[in-house]
C-alpha positions, 0 to 999 in steps of 0.5 A: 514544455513545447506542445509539440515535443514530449520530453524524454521521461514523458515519452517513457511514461507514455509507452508503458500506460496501461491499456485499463480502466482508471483515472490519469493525474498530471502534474506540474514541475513542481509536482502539483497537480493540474489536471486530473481525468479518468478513461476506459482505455489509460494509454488510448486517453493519455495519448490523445493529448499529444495527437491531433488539433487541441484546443486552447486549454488543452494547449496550455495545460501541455505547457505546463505538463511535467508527469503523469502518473496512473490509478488503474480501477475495476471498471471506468464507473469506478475510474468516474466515481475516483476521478470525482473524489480526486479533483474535490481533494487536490482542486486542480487548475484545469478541472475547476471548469469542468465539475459541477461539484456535486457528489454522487447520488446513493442510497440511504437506509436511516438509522431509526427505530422504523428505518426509512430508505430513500436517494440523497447526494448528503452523506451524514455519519449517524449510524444510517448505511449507504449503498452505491454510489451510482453515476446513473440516477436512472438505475436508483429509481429503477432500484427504489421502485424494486424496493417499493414492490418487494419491501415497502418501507415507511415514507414519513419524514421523522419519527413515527407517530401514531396514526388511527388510519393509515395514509394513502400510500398504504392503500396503494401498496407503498407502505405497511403502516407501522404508523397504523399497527398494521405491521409489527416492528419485528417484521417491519425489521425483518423486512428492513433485513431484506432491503439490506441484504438486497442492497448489499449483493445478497440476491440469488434466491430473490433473482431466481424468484425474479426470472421465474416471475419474468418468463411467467409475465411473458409466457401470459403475453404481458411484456410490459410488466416482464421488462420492468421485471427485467429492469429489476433484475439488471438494476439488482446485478449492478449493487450486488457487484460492489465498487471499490472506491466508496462505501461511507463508513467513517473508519480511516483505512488504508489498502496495501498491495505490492509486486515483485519481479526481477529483482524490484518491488513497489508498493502501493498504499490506496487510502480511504477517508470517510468513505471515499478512496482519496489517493494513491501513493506509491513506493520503489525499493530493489532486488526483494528476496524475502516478500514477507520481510519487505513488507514489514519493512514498508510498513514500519518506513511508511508509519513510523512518520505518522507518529513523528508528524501527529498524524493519526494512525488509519483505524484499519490496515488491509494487507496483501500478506501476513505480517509481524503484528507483534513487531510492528506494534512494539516499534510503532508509537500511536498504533495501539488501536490500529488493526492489521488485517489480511482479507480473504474476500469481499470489498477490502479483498478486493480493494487489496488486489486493485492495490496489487494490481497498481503495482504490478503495472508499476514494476512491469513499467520499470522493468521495460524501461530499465536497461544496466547497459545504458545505466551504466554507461550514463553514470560513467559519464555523470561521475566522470569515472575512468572505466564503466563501473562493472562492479559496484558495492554499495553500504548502509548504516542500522541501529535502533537508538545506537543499539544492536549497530550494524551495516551491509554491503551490497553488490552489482555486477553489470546493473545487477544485483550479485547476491552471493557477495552480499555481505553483513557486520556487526559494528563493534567500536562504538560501544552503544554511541550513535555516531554513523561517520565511525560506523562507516570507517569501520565498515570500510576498514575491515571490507577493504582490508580483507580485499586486500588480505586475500586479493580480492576483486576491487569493485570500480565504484563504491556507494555509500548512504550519506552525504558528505561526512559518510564520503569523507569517512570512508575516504580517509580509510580508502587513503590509509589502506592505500586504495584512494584509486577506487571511485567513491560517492555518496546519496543524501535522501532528501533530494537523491544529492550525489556527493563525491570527494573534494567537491563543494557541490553536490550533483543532481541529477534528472529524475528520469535518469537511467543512471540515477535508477541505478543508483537509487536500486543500489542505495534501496538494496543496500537499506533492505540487507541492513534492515533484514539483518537488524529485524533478526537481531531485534528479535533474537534480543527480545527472544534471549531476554525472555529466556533470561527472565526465566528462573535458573536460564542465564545466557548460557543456557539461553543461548543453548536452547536457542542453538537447539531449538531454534526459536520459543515456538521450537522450545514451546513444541518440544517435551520435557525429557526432549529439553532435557536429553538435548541440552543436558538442562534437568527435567525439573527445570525444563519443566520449568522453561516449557510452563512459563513459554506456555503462559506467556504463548497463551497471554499472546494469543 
């Protein structure tokens, strides 16, 4: 890349930076990461590359710039903590230079029958609790000393030996003597409970105690001891205010927020491994009606290739919104151990929101650089179409294992989802068999006759999921209904491969392109209707076979209850002689019907 020109996609990256604390990761075209940087203010840093004189190395680290992607934190100590554990992690080519590689120092309560608490940059997963990390060694000392005076804990390495005297630190205030039995264990504890809690933000009573002290020593003239009480107190605000990016407990967890808006989601996953948070990857579908159903859509997509890869399942999974924990353990292989958990307050809530926030700044992003008129005109040209395709109906193919195989159509009027000609079918020649290309003449066949049946509007482009079979397939149905004047192409998922009929290559596309956004937002659409549609015919199943285990419920009557009440939770809710005057079933087997959904509810919860 010319140091002295911005590429296209690079000036669009550049006017949407966020202007917030966070950590900036360049890469390569390869999609390598060379450089990673953290700033107080994201768009003022970014945009000081392309401005001014640069040094060599800035130079050359701009020859080989290709994107930039941004973590936005709380505040640009957390920017600095994540900035540190990110270059450990990728070892990019132009920070090698530029880190000493030590880790942050913190604060370590030991995991001894008389606990001991002392600085370190070693972090040893035996049970110890550590607090910070903090980019100010200064700021530790001021806390051990507060430590010192309030809770003077042990300073002998090891376990503790009996001693008939105490050493010297005990006769000047810096220990009491546990060695000498100068302190019982049950206090030592208790006192250990107050270094923990103090460490942890747990400190109003203790400040207030602290100010009262601090006006006491002024009001006696004794500034020197007032500052020192003055130091305590900032030295107490700073751990109480917790950081999101390390907290050393070993657990594999992974953080999950997302934002909607103008028909576009994204998703952010931030994960965090033996303690520190390590990456961020994020994830664009369009035009969410339902945030719920997303997001058990997202989460089935993005762990279901945990088990495929033999990779382990995070120990916890912290979410923005309630999900289908049932569903998704019954769908996913590994997970039993996982826990699926909405926090409500405290550092996983926190680290929630900042998840959230990554992809508010992401869809925000979008929805500024995003314009269906220029789309629209670039795919014309791309596609080498006769008109600008006003009316697009995108198609997709679901099935779990070849059962319960349905397909969706989608439709885009001007760029836009048209949500009122969003249409569902239930597959019905397959007869179980896995085969999507037969899938899609079906699908294509009885859209297109009706089309035709009932002069309809003919869509300008049609854009199915799939390569060159799912195009070819849905061309010869095109060619027999006599409607082969209809555009037609399809998108492959691994490289966003455009395949358009009678072509032996397929065309690729820019990433920045406007009308390659476009595309994508359609084939994204089109995978979230099947889905939706998939998942309630999945529960619907479920739902009939565990009435039809009942004795004396078949189909019929199955289906009866279900029609009635909805759901096993309507039925669950409803009497027996409510059961029996809506659907004519006898008491005595409603009865029946209600003690077993009781049983099962009951084994659930």
């Amino acid at each position: 890349m010319n140091e002295r020109e911005i590429r296209t996609d690079l000036k669009e990256n550049l006017k949407h930076l966020p202007e917030k604390p966070g950590v900036y990761i360049m890469k390569d075209e390869g999609g390598a990461v060379i450089y990673v940087g953290k700033a107080k203010n994201l768009s003022k840093r970014v945009r000081s590359y392309f401005t001014g004189n640069k040094s060599l190395k800035t130079r050359l680290l701009l020859r080989h710039l290709a994107g930039i992607e941004t973590i936005i934190t709380i505040n640009e100590q957390e920017a600095l903590l994540l900035e540190n554990n990110l270059i450990k992690k990728w070892k990019p080519r132009y920070n090698i230079n530029l880190k000493d590689g030590k880790s942050y120092p913190v604060i370590r309560l030991t995991n001894e029958d008389f606990p001991r608490v002392f600085r370190t940059r070693r972090i040893i997963f035996d049970g110890s609790e550590y607090f910070g990390p903090f980019a100010s060694v200064n700021m530790i000392d001021i806390y051990l000393e507060l430590i010192d005076r309030l809770f003077p804990l042990r300073k002998c390495r090891g376990k503790l030996k009996t001693r008939s005297h105490p050493c010297l630190n005990y006769y000047i205030g810096r220990c009491r003597a546990p060695c000498a039995g100068k302190i019982s264990r049950e206090d030592y504890l208790s006192m250990v409970d107050n270094v923990r809690n103090l460490l942890s933000g747990k400190t109003n009573r203790l400040v207030t105690s602290l100010k009262r002290e601090m006006l006491g020593a002024a009001s006696n003239l004794e500034f020197e001891r007032a500052a020192k009480i003055r130091d305590s107190i900032e030295a107490i605000g700073l751990v109480s205010t917790e950081q999101n990016i390390v907290d050393f407990k070993d657990t594999p967890r992974d953080y999950i927020g997302y934002w909607s808006e103008a028909g576009l989601i994204t998703f952010v996953v931030l994960q965090s491994r033996r303690g520190k948070l390590v990456g961020r990857e994020i994830f664009n579908f369009s035009n969410i009606e339902d945030d719920g159903d997303a997001l058990v859509q997202f989460v089935l997509q993005y762990y279901m290739s945990y088990h495929k890869n033999s990779v382990e399942f995070p120990r916890y999974i912290y979410i923005q919104g309630p999900v289908d924990e049932e569903l998704i353990r019954s769908i996913l292989q590994g997970a039993e151990r996982t826990r699926i958990v909405v926090p409500k307050k405290g550092k996983h809530a926190q680290t929630v929101r900042l998840a959230t926030e990554n992809a508010r700044e992401d869809v925000e992003a979008k929805i500024a650089s995003y314009n269906p008129d220029t789309a629209l005109q670039e795919l014309k040209i791309a596609l080498k179409l006769p008109n600008v395709p006003s009316r697009i109906e995108g198609f997709d193919i679901a099935h779990l294992g070849g059962e319960d195989t349905i397909a969706s159509m989608v439709s885009f009027l001007d760029g836009l989802p048209d949500k009122s000609s969003y249409r569902h079918f239930k597959i019905r020649s397959l007869d179980g068999k896995i085969d999507d290309y037969e899938s899609m003449r079906e699908v294509i066949a009885r859209r297109y006759s009706r089309v035709l049946n009932d002069n309809l509007e003919k869509p300008d482009l049609i854009i199915v999921d799939g390569g060159e079979g799912q195009v070819n397939a849905a061309r010869a149905v095109l060619e027999s209904l006599d409607l082969s004047d209809i555009p037609i192409m399809g998108l492959a998922k691994r490289n966003e491969e455009i395949f358009l009929p009678k072509m032996k290559e397929p065309i690729v596309l820019e990433k920045s392109s406007n009308a390659l956004k476009l595309i994508v937002r359609v084939r994204d659409e089109t995978h979230r209707f099947a889905n939706r549609l998939h998942k309630h015919v999945r529960r619907k199943r479920r739902t009939t076979s565990i009435l039809e285990g009942i004795p004396g419920v078949g189909k019929r009557r199955s289906r009866l209850l279900l029609e009635t009440f909805g759901s096993v939770e309507g039925i669950i809710k409803s009497s027996a002689n409510e059961i029996r005057r809506r659907t004519g079933i006898s008491e005595t087997l409603a009865s029946s019907i209600l003690s077993h959904l009781s049983q099962l509810h009951n084994r659930k919860t």
